[in-house]
TORTOR-577897 format. One record per residue (C-alpha): residue in three letters; residue number from 0; y, z, x. Coordinates in Angstrom, 2 decimals. Example, Ala and Ser with C-alpha at 12.3 -4.5 7.8 and 13.67 -1.06 7.14 Angstrom:
2
+------+-------+---------+---------+---------+
| logu | lomar |      py |      pz |      px |
+------+-------+---------+---------+---------+
|  ala |     0 |   -4.50 |    7.80 |   12.30 |
|  ser |     1 |   -1.06 |    7.14 |   13.67 |
+------+-------+---------+---------+---------+
//
This chain:
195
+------+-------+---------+---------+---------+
| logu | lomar |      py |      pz |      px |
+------+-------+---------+---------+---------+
|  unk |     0 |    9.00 |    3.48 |   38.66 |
|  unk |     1 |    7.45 |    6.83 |   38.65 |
|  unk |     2 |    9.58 |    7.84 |   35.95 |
|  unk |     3 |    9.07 |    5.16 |   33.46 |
|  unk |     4 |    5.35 |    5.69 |   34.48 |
|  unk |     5 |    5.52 |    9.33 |   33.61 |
|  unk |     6 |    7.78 |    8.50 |   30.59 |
|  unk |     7 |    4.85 |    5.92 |   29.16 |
|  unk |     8 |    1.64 |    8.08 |   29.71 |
|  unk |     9 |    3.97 |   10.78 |   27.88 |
|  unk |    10 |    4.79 |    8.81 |   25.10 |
|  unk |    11 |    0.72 |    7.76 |   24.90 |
|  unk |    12 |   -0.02 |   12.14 |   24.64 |
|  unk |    13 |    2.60 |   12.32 |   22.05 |
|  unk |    14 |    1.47 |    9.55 |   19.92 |
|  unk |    15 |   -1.77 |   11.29 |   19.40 |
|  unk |    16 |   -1.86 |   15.07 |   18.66 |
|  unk |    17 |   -4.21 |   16.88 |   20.08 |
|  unk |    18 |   -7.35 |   17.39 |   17.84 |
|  unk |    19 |   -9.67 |   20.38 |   17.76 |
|  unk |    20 |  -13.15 |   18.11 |   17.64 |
|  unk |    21 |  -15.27 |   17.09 |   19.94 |
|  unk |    22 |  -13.62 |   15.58 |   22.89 |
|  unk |    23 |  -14.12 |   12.22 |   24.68 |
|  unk |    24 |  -17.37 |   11.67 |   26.79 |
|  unk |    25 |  -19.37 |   14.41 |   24.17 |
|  unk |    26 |  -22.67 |   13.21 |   22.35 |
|  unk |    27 |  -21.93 |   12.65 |   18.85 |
|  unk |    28 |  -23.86 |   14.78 |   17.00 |
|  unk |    29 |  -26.83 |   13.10 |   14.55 |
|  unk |    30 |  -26.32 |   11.54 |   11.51 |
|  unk |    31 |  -29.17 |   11.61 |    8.96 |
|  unk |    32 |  -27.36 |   11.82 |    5.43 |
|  unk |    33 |  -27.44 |   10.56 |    1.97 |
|  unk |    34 |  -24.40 |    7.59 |    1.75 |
|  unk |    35 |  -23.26 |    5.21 |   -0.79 |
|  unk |    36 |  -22.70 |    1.46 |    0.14 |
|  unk |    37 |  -21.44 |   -0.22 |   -2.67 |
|  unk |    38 |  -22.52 |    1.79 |   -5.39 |
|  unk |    39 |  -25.98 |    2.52 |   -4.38 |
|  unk |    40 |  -27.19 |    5.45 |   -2.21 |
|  unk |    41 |  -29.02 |    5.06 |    0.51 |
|  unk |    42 |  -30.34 |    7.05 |    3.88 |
|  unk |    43 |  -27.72 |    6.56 |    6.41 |
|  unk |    44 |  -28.63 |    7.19 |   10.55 |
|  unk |    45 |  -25.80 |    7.20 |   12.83 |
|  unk |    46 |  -28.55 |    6.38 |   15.46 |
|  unk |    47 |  -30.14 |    3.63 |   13.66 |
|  unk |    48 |  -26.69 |    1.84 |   13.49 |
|  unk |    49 |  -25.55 |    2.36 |   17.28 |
|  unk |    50 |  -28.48 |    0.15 |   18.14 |
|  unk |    51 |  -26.15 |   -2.22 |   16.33 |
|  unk |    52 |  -22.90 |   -1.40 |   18.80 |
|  unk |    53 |  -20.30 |    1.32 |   18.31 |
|  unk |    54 |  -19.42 |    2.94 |   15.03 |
|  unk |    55 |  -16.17 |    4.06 |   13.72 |
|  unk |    56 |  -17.06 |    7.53 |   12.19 |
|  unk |    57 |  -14.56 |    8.64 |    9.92 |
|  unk |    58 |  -13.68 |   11.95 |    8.61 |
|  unk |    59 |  -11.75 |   12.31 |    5.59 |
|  unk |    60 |  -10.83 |   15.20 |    2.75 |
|  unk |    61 |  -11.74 |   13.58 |   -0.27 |
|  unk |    62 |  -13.06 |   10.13 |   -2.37 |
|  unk |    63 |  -10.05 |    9.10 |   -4.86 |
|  unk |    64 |   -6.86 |   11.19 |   -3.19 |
|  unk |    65 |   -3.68 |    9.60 |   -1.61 |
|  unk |    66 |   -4.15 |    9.65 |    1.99 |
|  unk |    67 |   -7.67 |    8.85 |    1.54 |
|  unk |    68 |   -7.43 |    5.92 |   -1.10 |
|  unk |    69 |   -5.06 |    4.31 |    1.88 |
|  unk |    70 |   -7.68 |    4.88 |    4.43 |
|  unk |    71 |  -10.33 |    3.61 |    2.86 |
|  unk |    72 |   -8.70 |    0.14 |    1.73 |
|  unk |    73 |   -7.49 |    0.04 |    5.02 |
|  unk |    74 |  -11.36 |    0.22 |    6.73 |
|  unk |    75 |  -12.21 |   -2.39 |    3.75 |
|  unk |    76 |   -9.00 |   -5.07 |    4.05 |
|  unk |    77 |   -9.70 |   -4.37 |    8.38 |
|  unk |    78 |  -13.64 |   -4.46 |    8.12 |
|  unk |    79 |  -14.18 |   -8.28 |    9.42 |
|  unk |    80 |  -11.56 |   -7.41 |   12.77 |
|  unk |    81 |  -13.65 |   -4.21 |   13.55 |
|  unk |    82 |  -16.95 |   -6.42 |   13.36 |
|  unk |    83 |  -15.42 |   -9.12 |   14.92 |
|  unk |    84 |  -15.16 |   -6.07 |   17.77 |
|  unk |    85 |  -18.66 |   -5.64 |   17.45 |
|  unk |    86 |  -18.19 |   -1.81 |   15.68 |
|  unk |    87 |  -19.34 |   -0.71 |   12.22 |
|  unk |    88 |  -17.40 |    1.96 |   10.21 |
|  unk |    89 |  -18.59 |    5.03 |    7.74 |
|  unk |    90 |  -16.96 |    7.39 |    6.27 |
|  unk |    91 |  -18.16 |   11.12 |    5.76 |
|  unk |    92 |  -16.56 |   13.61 |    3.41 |
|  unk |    93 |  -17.53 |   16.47 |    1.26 |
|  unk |    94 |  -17.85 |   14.43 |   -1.58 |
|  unk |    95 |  -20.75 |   14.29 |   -4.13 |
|  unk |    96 |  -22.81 |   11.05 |   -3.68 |
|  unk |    97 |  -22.00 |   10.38 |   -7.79 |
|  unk |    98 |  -18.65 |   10.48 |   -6.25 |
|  unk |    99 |  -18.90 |    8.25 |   -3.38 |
|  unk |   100 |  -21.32 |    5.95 |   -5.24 |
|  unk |   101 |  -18.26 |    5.34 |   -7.15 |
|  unk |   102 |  -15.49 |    5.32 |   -4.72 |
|  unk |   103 |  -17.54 |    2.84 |   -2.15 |
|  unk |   104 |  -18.15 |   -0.07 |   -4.64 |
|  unk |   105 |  -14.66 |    0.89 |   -6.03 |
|  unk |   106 |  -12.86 |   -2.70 |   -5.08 |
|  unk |   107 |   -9.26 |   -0.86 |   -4.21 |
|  unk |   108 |  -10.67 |    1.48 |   -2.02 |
|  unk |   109 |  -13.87 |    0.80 |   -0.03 |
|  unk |   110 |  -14.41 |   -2.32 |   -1.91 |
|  unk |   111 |  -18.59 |   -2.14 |   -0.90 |
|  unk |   112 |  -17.54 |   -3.33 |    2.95 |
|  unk |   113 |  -18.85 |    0.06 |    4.71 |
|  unk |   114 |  -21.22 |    3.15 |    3.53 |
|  unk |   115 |  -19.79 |    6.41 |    3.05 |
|  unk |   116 |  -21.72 |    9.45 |    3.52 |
|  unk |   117 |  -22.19 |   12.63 |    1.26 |
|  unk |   118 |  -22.02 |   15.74 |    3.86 |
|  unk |   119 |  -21.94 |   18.16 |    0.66 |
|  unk |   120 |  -22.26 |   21.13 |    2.66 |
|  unk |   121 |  -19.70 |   19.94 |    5.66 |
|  unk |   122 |  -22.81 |   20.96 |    8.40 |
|  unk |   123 |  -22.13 |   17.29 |    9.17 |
|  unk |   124 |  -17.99 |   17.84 |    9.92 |
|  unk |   125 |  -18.80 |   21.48 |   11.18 |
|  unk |   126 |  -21.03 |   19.74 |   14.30 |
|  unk |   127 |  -18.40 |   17.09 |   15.18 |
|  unk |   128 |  -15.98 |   20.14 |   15.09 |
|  unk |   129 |  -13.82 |   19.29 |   12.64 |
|  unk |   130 |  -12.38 |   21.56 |   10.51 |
|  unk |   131 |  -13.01 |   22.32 |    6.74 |
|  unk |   132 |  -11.13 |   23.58 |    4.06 |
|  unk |   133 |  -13.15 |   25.51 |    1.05 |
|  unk |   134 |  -12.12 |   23.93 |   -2.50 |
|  unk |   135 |   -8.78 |   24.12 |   -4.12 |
|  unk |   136 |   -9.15 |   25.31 |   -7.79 |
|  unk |   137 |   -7.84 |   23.24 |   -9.99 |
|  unk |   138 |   -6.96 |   20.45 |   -7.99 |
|  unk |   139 |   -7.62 |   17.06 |   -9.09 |
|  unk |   140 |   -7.97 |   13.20 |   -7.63 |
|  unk |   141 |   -5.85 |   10.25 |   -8.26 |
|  unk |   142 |   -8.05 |    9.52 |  -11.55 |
|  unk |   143 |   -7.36 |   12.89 |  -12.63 |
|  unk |   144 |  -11.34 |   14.24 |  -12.05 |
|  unk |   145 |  -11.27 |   18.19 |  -10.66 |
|  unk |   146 |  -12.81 |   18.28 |   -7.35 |
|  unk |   147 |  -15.19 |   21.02 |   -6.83 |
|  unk |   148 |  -16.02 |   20.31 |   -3.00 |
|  unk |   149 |  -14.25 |   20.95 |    0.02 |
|  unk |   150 |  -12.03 |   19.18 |    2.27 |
|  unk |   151 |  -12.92 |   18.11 |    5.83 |
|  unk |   152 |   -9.62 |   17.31 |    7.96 |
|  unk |   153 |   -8.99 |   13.92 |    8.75 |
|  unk |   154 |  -10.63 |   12.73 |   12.06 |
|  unk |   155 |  -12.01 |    9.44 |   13.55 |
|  unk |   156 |  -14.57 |    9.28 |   15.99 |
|  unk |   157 |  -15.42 |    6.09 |   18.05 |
|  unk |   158 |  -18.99 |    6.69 |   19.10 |
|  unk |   159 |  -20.18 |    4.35 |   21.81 |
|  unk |   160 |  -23.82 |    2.70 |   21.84 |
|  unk |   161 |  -25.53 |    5.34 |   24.37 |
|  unk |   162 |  -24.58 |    8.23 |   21.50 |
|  unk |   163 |  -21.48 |    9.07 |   23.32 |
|  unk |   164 |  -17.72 |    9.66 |   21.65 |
|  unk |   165 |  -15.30 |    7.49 |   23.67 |
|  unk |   166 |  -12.15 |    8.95 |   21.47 |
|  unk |   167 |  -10.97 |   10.88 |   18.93 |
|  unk |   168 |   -8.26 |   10.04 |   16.65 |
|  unk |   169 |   -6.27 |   12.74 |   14.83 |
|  unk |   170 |   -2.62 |   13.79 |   13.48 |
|  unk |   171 |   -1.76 |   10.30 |   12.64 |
|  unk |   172 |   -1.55 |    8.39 |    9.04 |
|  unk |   173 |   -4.15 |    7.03 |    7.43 |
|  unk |   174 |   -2.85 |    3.39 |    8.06 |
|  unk |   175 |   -1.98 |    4.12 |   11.90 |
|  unk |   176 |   -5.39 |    5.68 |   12.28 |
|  unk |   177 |   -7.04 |    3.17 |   11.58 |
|  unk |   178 |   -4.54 |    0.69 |   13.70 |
|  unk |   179 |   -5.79 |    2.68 |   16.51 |
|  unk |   180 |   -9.49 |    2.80 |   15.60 |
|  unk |   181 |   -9.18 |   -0.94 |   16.08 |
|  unk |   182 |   -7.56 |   -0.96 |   19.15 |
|  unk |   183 |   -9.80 |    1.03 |   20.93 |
|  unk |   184 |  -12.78 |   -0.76 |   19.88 |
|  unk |   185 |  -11.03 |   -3.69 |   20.81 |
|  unk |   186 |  -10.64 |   -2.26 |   24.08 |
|  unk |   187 |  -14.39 |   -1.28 |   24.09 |
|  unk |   188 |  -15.49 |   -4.97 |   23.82 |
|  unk |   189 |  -12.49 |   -6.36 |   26.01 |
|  unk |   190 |  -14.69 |   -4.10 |   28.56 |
|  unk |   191 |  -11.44 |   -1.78 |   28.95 |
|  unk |   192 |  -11.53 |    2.46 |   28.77 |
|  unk |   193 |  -10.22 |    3.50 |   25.20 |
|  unk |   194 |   -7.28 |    5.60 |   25.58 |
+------+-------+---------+---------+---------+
//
């Protein structure tokens, strides 16, 4: 019994890689930021929205690249089970907002479901600890657009009503990320510690 108990919670730490962010039980930093939700900018407040229940913050490299594309229709086709679970979802990236007013009414990607906000200068990644990349000359997005900005590594926060992060998700696929985004605000609102 102790084995397959041992076996399990191993299984659980190798499932999720160990992140360098901000851990579990942390405040989340503040949010104040210019976002796009569906194709119009807007003033977004982390704060303001956690009087709502918990948000899903999101960290990804760029509007309009592989990885990301998948994420963010992922968030969109998911959006109605995560505020079933009571949570809300945005996305943060490096992004222009020209960009991201483009990519969040985009109806592949973030289909105008959740806002997505512009943190140009990546203060907003460097204060959840997550790790940015400077710009890659001459690399280009799926439509075939240079991007000038840098990348922020993919990270998801669950941020819990009182302003505290009850997990980080890292090292996983964009799909499976947000598979386990759900499940642990599931777990939030079945009254159950996220893992």
């Amino acid at each position: 019994m102790k084995r397959l108990f041992l076996k399990i919670m191993l299984s659980q730490l190798l499932a999720v890689p160990a992140l360098a962010v901000l851990p579990e039980g942390h405040p989340a930093p503040a949010i104040e930021a210019q976002a796009s939700l569906a194709g119009k900018a807007l003033n977004y407040s982390l704060q303001d929205t956690l009087k709502k229940g918990p948000v899903v913050v999101y960290f990804y490299p760029s509007a309009y690249t592989g990885g990301c594309n998948i994420q963010a229709h992922t968030f969109a086709v998911d959006h109605d089970k995560f505020a079933a679970a009571g949570a809300s979802i945005v996305g943060v990236s490096l992004d222009s907002i020209d960009r991201l007013n483009d990519f969040s009414a985009d109806p592949e990607y973030c289909a105008g479901k959740f806002p997505v906000v512009a943190d140009a200068d990546g203060k907003i990644a460097k204060a959840f600890d997550v790790a940015v990349r400077d710009a890659a000359p001459g690399k280009t997005d799926t439509r075939g657009v240079e991007i000038h900005h840098g990348f922020a590594e993919r990270a998801t926060f669950i941020i819990t009503p009182d302003g505290k992060i009850a997990a980080a998700i890292g090292g996983l696929k964009p799909k499976e990320n947000v598979a386990k985004a759900l499940e642990i605000v599931q777990q939030l609102k079945a009254g159950q510690k996220a893992i």
